[in-house]
C-alpha positions as CSV (number, residue, x, y, z in Angstrom):
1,X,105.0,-151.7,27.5
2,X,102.5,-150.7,25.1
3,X,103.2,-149.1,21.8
4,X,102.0,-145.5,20.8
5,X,99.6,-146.9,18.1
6,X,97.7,-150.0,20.1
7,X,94.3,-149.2,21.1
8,X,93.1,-149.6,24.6
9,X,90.7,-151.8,26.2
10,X,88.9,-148.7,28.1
11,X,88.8,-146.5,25.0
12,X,87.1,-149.5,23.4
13,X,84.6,-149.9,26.5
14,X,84.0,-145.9,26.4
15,X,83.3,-146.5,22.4
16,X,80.3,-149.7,22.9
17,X,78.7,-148.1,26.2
18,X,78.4,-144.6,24.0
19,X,77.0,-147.1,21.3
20,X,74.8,-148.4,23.1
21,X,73.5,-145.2,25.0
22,X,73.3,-143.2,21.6
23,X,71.1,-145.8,20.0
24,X,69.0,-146.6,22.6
25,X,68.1,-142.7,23.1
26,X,67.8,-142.8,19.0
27,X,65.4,-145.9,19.3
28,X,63.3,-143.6,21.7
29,X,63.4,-141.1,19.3
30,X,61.7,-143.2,16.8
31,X,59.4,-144.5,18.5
32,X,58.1,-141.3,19.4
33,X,58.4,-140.3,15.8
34,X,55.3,-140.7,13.7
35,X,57.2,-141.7,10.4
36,X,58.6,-144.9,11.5
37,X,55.5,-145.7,13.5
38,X,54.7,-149.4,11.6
39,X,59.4,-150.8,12.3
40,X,59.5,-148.8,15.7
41,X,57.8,-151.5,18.1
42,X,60.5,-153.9,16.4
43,X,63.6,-151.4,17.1
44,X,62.7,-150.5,20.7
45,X,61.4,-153.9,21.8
46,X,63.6,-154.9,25.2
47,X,65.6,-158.3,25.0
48,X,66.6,-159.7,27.8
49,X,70.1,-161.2,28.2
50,X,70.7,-161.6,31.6
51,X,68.9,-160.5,34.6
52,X,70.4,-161.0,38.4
53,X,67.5,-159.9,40.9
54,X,68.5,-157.9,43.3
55,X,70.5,-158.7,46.5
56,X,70.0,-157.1,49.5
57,X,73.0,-156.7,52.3
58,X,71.9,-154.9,55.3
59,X,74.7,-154.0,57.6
60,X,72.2,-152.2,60.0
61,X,74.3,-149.2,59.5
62,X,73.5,-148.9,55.6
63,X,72.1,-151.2,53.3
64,X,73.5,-152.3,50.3
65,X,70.9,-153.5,47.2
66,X,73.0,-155.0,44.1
67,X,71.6,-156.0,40.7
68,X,72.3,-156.3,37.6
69,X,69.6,-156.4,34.3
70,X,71.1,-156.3,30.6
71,X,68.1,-155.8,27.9
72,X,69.6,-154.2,24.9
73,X,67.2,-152.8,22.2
74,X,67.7,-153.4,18.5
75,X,69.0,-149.6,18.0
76,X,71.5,-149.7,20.9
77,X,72.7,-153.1,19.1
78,X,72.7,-150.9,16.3
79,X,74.6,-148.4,18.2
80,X,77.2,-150.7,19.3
81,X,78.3,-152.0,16.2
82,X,78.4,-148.4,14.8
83,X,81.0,-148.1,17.5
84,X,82.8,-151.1,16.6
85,X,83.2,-149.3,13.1
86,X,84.1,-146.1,14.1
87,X,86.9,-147.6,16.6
88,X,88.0,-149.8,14.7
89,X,88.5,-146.1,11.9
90,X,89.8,-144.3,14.7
């Protein structure tokens, strides 16, 4: 049995995906900005992790197409660690 002040697995999963969303739609933000024109092609740039292509299963009744792509920019990095910090407070 878990005790009243231990903190989840799926609240910590709910806090890094938010991360990671948040600072990857910040990271757009900039780049469209015109102040940070010169450090935005460094925080938007894609990295890619890992990248499964695509798998198609065709049952002939409906077709399944499964894939899977992580490429984290440098903001939603960013992002994620803000999340570890604020979890971590919270």
């Amino acid at each position: 049995m878990r005790s009243g002040n231990s903190k989840g697995y799926s609240l910590l999963a709910l806090f890094l995906i938010t991360g990671a969303v948040l600072g990857g739609i910040f990271g757009e933000f900039i780049a469209s900005s015109t102040t940070l024109a010169g450090v935005a092609p460094y925080l938007v740039k894609n990295y890619p992790i890992i990248d499964v292509p695509p798998v198609v299963i065709n049952l002939y009744v409906i077709k399944f197409i499964i894939g899977f792509s992580l490429q984290p920019n440098l903001m939603s990095i960013l992002g994620v660690i803000a999340a570890i910090a604020l979890f971590r407070r919270f």
